[in-house]
SEDREN-494683 format. One record per residue (C-alpha): residue in one letter; x, y negated, z. Coordinates in Angstrom, 2 decimals. Example, Ala and Ser with C-alpha at 12.3 -4.5 7.8 and 13.67 -1.06 7.14 Angstrom:
2
(a,(12.30,4.50,7.80))
(s,(13.67,1.06,7.14))
//
This chain:
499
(x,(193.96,96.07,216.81))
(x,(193.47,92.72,214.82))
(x,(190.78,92.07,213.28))
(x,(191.29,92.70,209.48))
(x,(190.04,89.38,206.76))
(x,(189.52,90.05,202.96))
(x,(191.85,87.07,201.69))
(x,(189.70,85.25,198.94))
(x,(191.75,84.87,195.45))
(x,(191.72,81.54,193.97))
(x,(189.06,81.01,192.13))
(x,(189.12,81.11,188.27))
(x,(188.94,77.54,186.70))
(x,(185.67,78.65,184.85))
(x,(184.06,79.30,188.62))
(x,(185.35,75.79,189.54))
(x,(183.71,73.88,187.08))
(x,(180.28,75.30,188.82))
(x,(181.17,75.48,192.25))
(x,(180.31,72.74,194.39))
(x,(183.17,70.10,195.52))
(x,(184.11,71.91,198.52))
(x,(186.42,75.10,197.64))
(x,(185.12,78.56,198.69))
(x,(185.13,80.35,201.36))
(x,(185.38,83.83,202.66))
(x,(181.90,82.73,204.21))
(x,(182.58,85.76,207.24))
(x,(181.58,84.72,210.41))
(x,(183.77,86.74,213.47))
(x,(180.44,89.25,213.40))
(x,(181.69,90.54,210.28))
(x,(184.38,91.15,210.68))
(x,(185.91,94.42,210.71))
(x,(188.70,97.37,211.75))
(x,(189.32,99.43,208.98))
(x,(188.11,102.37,211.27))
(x,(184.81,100.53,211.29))
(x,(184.43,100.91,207.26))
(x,(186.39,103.49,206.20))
(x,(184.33,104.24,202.85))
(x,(184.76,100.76,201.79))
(x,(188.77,101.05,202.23))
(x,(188.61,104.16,200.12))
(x,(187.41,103.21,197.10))
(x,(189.48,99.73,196.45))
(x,(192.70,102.35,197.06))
(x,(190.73,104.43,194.51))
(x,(189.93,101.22,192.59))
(x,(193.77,100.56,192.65))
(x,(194.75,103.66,191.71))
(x,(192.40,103.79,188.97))
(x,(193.66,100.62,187.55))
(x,(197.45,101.57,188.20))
(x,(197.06,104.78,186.13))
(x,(194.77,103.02,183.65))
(x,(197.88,99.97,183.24))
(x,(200.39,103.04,183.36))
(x,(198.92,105.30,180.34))
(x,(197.92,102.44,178.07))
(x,(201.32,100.39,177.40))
(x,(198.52,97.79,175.53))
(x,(196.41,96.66,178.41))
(x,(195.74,93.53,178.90))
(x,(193.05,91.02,179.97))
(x,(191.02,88.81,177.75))
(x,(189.40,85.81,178.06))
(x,(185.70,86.84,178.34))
(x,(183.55,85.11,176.02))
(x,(179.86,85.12,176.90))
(x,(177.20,84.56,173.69))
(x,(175.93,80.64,173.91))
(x,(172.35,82.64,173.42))
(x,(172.75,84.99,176.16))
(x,(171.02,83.89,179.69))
(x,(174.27,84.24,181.44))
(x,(175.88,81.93,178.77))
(x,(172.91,79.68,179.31))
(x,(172.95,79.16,183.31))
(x,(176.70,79.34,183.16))
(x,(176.81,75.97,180.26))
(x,(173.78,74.21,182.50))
(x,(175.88,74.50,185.82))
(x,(179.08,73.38,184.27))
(x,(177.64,70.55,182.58))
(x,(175.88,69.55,185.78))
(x,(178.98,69.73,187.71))
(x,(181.11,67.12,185.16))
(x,(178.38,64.95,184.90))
(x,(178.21,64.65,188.68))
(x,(182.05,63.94,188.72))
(x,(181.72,61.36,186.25))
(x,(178.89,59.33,188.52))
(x,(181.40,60.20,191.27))
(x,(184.22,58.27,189.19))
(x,(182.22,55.75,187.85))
(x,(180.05,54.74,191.32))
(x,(181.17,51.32,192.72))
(x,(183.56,52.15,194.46))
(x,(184.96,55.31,193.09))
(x,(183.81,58.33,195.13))
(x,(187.14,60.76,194.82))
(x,(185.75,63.57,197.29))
(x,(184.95,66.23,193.95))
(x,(188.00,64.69,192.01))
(x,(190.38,65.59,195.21))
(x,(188.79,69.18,195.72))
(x,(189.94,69.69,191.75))
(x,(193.42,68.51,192.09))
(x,(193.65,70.62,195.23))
(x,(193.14,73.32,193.31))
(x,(195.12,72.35,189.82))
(x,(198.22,71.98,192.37))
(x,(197.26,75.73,193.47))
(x,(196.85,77.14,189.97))
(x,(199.82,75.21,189.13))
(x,(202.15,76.94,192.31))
(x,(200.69,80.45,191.40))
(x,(202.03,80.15,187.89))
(x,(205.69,79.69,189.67))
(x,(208.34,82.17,189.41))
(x,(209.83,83.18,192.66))
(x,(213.41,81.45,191.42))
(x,(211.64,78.02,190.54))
(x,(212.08,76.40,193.52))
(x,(213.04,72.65,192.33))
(x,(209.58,72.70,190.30))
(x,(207.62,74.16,193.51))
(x,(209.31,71.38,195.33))
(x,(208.41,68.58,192.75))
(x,(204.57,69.67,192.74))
(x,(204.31,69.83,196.41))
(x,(205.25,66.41,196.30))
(x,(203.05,64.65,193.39))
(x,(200.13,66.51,194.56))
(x,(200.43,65.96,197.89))
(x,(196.98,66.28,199.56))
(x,(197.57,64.59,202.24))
(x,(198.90,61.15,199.82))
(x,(196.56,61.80,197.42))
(x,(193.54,61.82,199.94))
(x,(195.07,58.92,201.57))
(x,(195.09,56.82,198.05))
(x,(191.50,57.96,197.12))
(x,(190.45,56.07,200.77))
(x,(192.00,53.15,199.79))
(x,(190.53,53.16,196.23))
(x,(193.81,53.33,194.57))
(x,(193.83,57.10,193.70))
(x,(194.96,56.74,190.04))
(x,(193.23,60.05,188.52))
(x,(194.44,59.44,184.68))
(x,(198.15,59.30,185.95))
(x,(197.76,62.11,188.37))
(x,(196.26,63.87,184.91))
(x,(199.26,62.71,182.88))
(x,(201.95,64.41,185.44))
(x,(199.61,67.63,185.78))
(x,(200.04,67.78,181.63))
(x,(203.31,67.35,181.69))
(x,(204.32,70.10,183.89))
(x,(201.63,72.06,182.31))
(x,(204.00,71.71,178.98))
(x,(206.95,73.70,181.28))
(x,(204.84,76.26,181.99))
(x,(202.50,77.36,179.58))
(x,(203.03,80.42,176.60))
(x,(204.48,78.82,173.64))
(x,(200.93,79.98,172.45))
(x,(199.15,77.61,174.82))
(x,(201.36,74.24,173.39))
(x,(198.97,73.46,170.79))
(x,(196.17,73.49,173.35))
(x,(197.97,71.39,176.21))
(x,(199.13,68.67,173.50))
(x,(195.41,68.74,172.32))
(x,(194.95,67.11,176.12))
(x,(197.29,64.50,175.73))
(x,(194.83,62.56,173.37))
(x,(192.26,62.43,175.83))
(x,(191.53,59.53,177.38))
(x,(188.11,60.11,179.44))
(x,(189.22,61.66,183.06))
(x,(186.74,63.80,183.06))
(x,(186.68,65.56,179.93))
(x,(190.53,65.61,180.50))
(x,(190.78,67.18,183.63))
(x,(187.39,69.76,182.08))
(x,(189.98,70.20,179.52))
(x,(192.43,70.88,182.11))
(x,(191.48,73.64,184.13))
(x,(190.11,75.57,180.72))
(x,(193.63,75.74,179.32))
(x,(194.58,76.31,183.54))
(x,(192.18,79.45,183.14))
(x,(194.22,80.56,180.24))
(x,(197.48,79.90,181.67))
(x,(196.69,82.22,184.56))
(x,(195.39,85.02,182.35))
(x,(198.65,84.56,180.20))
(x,(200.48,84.91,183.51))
(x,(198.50,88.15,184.91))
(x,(199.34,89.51,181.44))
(x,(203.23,88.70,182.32))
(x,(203.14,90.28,185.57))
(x,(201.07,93.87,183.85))
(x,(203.80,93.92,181.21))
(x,(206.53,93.89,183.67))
(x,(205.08,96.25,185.72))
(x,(203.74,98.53,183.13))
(x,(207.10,100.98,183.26))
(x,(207.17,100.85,186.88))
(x,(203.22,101.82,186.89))
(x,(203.69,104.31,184.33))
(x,(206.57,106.42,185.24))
(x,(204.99,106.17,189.26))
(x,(202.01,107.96,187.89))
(x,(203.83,110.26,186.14))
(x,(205.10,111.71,189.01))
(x,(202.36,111.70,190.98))
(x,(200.01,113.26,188.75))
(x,(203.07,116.03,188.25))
(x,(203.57,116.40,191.90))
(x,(199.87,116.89,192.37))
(x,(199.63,119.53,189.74))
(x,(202.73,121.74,190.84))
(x,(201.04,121.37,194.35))
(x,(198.36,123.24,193.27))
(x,(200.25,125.44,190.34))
(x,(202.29,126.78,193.98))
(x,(198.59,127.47,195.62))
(x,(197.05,129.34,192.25))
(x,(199.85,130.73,190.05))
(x,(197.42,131.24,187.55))
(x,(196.47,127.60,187.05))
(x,(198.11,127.14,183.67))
(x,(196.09,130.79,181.89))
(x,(193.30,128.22,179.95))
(x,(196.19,125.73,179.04))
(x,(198.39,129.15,177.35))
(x,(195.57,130.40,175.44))
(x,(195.15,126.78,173.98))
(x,(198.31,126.22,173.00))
(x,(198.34,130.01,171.34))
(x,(195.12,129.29,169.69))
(x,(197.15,126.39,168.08))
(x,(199.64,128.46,166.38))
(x,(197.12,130.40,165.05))
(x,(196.06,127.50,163.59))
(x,(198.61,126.52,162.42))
(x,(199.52,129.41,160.70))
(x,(196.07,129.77,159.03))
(x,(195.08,127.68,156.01))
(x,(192.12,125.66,156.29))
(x,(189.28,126.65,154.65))
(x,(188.26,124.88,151.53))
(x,(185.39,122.32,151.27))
(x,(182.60,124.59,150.92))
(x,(180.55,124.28,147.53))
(x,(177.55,122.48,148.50))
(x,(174.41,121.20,145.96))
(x,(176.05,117.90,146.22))
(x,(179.30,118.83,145.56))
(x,(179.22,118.33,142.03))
(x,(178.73,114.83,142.60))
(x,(181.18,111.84,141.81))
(x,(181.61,111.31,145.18))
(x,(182.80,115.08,146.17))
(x,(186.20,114.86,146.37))
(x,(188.39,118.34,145.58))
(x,(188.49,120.43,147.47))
(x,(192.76,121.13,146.86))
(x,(193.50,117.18,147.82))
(x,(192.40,117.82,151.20))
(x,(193.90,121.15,151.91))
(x,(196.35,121.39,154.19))
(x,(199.13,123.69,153.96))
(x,(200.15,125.77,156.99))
(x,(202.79,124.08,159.13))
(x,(205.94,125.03,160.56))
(x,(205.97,126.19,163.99))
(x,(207.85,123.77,166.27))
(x,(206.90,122.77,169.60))
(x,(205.45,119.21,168.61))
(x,(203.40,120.40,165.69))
(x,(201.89,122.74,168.14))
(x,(201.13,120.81,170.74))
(x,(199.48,118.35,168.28))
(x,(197.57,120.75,166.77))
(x,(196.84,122.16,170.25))
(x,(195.56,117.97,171.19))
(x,(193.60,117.86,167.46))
(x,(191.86,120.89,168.56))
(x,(190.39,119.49,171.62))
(x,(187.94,116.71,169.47))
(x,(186.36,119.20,168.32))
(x,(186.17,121.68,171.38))
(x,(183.30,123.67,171.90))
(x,(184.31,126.67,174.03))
(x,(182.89,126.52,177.62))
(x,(184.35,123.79,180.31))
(x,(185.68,126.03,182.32))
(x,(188.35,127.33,179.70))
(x,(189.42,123.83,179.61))
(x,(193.21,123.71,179.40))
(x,(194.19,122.27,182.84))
(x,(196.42,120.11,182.15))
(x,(194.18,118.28,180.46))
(x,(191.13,118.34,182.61))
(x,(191.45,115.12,183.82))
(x,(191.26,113.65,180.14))
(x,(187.94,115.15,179.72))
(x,(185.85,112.45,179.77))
(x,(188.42,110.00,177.43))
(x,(188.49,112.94,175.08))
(x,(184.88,112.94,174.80))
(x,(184.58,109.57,173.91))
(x,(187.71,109.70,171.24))
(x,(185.50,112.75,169.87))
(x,(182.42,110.82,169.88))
(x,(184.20,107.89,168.20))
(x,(185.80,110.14,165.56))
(x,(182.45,111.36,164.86))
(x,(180.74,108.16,163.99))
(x,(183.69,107.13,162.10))
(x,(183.25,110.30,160.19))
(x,(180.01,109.22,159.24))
(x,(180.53,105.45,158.35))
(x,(183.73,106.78,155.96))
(x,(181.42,109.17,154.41))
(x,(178.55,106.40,154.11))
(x,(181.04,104.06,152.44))
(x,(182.10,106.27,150.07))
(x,(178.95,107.72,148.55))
(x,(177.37,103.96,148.86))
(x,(180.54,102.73,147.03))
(x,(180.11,105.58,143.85))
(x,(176.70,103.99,143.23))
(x,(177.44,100.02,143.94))
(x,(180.50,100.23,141.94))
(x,(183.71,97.71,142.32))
(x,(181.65,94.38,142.01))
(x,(179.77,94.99,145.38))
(x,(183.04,96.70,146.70))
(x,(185.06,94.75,145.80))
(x,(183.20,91.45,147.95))
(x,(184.66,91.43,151.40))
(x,(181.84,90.20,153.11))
(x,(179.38,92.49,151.71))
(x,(181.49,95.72,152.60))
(x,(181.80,94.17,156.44))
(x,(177.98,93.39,156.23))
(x,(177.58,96.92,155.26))
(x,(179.97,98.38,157.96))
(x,(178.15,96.61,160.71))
(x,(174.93,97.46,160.01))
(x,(175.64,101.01,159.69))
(x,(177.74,101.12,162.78))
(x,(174.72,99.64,164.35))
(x,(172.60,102.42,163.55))
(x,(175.09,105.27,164.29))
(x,(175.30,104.37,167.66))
(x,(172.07,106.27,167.62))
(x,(172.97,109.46,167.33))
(x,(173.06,110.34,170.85))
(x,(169.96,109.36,171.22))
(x,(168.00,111.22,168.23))
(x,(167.96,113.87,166.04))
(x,(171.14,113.17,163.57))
(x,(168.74,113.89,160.59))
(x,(166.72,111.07,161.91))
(x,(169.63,108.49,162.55))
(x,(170.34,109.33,158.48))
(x,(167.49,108.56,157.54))
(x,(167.35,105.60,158.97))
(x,(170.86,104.66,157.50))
(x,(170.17,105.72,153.92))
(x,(167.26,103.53,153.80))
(x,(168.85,100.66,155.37))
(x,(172.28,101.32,153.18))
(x,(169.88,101.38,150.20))
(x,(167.83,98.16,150.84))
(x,(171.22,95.97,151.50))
(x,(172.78,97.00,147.94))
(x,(169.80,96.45,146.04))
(x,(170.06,93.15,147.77))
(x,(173.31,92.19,147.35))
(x,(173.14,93.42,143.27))
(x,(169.73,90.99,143.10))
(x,(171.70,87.84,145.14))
(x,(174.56,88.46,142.68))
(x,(172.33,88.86,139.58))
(x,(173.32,92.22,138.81))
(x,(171.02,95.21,137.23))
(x,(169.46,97.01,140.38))
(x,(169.80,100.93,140.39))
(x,(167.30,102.70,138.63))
(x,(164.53,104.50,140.74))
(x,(166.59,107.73,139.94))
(x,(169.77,106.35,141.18))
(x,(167.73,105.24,144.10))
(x,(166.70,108.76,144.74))
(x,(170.10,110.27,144.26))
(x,(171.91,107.84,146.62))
(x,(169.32,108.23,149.56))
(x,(169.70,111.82,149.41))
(x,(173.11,111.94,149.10))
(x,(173.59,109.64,152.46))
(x,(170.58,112.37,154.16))
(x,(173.01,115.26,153.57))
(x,(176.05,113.20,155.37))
(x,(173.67,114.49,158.26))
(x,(174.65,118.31,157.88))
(x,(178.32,119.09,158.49))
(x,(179.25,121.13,155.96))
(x,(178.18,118.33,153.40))
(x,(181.31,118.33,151.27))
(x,(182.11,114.51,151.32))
(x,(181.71,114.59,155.16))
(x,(183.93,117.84,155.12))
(x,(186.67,116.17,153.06))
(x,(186.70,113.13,154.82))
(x,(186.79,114.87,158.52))
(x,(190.05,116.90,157.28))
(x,(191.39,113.58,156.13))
(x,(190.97,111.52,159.65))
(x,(192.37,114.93,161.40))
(x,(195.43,114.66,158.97))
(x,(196.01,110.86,159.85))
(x,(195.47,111.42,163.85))
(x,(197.82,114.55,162.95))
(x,(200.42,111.74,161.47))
(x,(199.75,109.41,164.35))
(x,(200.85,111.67,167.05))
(x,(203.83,112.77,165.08))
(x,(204.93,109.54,162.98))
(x,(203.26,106.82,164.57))
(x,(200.34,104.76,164.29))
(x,(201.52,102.03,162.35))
(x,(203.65,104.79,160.39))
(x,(200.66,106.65,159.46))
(x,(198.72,103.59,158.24))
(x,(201.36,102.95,155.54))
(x,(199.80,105.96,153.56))
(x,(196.30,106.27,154.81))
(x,(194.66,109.98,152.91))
(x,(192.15,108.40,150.20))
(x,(188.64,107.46,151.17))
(x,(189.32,106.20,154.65))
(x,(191.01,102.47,153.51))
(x,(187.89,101.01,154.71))
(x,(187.97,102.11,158.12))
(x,(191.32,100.89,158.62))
(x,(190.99,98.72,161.51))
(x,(188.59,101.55,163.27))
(x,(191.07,103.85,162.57))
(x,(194.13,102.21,163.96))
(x,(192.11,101.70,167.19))
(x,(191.17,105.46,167.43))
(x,(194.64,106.70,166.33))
(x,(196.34,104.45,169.43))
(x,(194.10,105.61,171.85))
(x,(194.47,109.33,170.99))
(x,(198.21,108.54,170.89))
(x,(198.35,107.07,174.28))
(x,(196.95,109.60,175.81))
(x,(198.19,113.17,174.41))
(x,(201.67,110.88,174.80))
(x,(200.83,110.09,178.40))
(x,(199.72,113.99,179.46))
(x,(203.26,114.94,177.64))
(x,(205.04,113.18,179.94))
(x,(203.41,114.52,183.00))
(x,(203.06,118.17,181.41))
(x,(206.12,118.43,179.41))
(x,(207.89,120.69,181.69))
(x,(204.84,123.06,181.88))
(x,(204.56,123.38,178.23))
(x,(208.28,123.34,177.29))
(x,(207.56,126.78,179.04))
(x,(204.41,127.75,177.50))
(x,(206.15,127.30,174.25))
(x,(209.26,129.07,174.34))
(x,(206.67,132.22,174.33))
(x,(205.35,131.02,171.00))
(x,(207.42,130.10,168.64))
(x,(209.46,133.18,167.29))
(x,(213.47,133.39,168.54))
(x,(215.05,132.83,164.99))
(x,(213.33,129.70,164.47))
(x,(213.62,128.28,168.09))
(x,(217.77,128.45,166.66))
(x,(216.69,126.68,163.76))
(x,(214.52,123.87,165.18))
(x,(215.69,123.01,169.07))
(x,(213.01,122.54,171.38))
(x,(212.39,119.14,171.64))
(x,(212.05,116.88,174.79))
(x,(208.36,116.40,175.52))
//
């Protein structure tokens, strides 16, 4: 059997500015080489790896890669700016020795003209054949020994093809190039917008693949379940009682918000505006009600439904997130009834506001929720009486003070009635988001939650994706399930719907 080599990607132009002239290496000697009967472990998990990534491309139709940004403060940031900065000013002695020394300068066209040939489309042929030719290693080597390697022109016909290739998003950046002048800054320049090129192009490739990848997991996943629905016919028994617990629901009016000592408040909103009548049974309201239930699911794991087992964990941290959104809605809203519209109404003071209390929800999985609250209503507190002194407005009074701090404290208990209100209120907009649409749903958002926009549009696709995702894999099974619960004379009125 041959022996089996790990084939070493190009590197990305960010690596290259640190990386010594010489390109890298696989750096395995024979010794290391391997069977893959010799490592079988190692084998497994990058075909788990792939798969992981396949179904993570396949269930979120939004993925995509981003240009990671590391904080200038941060010691990675640090080391990474030092070791570029070393490298350029190394090719600029290089350039500007007497005579030129073109060794580093012909390692980083070597690899623009590779960049440059990955970013080809298997039908651009002509172009593949025109860069083979201007950056030709072999010429271009053969120039640099005679001192008449020409690195500015070399530059000019890199930006120039760099033009035919790029996003129209990346043409502002490559014509920013074309007014440098210094080689070295230019071709710096050069493989930075390179680095974006080739993220713009990996984005391409997930995009085109993305309905490929997602109906390929579909199956599988579906072919994997029946396999073992055929070994243990009882396999779908947790995912039945959840979807018959959902009718219930939704045949059951939600209680009303209950009457707490706060409720009197300004902030309390009533209790009728966030009732929510019951719904018609049909199979989507059902199985959205059935998907709503799960945030907030407390019953034992085993009595998970199924079909959804392998969601777990993503459900947890959509719950998780919906619960500290809960809380920053509910923060805003009783800080707002105190700080009136002047504070409100200042942009930058309601994001200051938002950040520093997301800050400190993060921890309530680390303490006692009373605690975290605490913490927040005191920190809430100081930043308005802040922002009302830096904007020369009359501070609260010390019984204002008093009334605020212990109005955020209760936010801690869950049957505080702002909290209640504004929980029924996201559940109604998730509710919308799996039926109408994300971007649907934020046309009409319920009041109080206006400020959490953004947050919420992020939590509403991600729920989406997912209970859309398990409907395509599941739909069969719960077509089924369904038929059971929803009563004959209104399964003539409302036709089962394709899941």
């Amino acid at each position: 059997m041959p022996d089996v080599e790990e084939k070493v990607p190009l590197k990305d132009p960010g690596n290259a500015e640190s990386g010594p002239c010489k390109p890298e290496t696989s750096g395995r000697t024979p010794d290391d080489r391997s069977s893959p009967k010799d490592h079988p472990s190692r084998l497994i998990d990058k075909v788990n790896d792939v798969s992981q990534l396949s179904e993570k491309i396949g269930m979120n139709r939004d993925f995509h890669t981003e240009e990671k940004v590391l904080p200038p403060s941060s010691l990675e940031g640090k080391v990474k700016e030092t070791m570029h900065n070393a490298f350029w000013d190394h090719l600029k002695e290089q350039l500007l020795a007497t005579p030129p020394d073109f060794s580093c300068a012909l390692e980083l066209l070597k690899e623009i003209k590779e960049i440059l040939l990955s970013l080809l489309l298997p039908r651009q042929n002509r172009l593949r054949s025109e860069i083979e030719e201007a950056l030709d290693v072999n010429l271009l080597g053969r120039a640099a020994e005679q001192g008449a390697l020409n690195v500015p022109h070399v530059s000019k016909y890199i930006l120039n093809t760099m033009t035919l290739l790029c996003a129209p998003v990346r043409d502002e950046a490559v014509q920013k190039l074309e007014t440098i002048s210094d080689p070295v800054r230019l071709l710096r320049g050069i493989f930075q917008v390179l680095g974006l090129m080739k993220m713009d192009m990996v984005n391409y490739t997930i995009q085109s693949l993305q309905p490929q990848l997602q109906e390929h997991n579909i199956q599988c996943e579906r072919a994997r379940f029946q396999e073992l629905l055929n070994k243990q016919p009882s396999l779908l028994d947790h995912t039945t009682r959840w979807l018959t617990q959902a009718a219930t629901d939704l045949a059951t009016p939600p209680p009303p918000c209950p009457d707490t000592p706060d409720s009197s408040s300004a902030t309390c909103l009533p209790a009728g505006e966030a009732a929510i009548s019951p719904e018609p049974l049909s199979p989507k309201m059902i199985l959205s009600q059935g998907f709503l239930n799960l945030l907030l699911w407390d019953g034992e794991d085993e009595a998970f439904p199924e079909t959804l087992r392998t969601d777990r964990a993503r459900l947890q941290e959509l719950e998780a997130q919906l619960h500290r959104l809960t809380v920053l809605a509910s923060v805003l809203l009783v800080a707002n009834s105190f700080s009136g519209s002047v504070l409100f109404g200042s942009p930058q003071f309601v994001d200051k506001l938002k950040r520093t209390t997301k800050v400190l929800l993060e921890e309530f999985g680390s303490r006692p929720e009373e605690e975290a609250m605490l913490t927040v209503s005191e920190q809430v507190t100081q930043e308005i009486h802040q922002s009302l002194k830096n904007m020369g407005l009359a501070p609260l009074s010390s019984d204002n003070t008093a009334s605020l701090i212990g109005q955020l404290q209760n936010i801690a208990k869950k049957e505080n009635c702002v909290r209640s209100v504004i929980d029924q209120r996201i559940h109604l907009f998730l509710k919308c988001c799996l039926i109408l649409g994300v971007q649907r749903s934020l046309l009409d958002l319920p009041g109080g939650l206006t400020l959490i926009e953004a947050e919420l549009a992020e939590l509403g696709q991600k729920f989406a994706n997912l209970t859309q995702h398990n409907q395509q894999v599941f739909g069969p099974y719960y077509t089924e399930i369904l038929k059971t619960l929803i009563p004959p004379a209104q399964v003539l009125e409302t036709e089962m719907e394709s899941l």
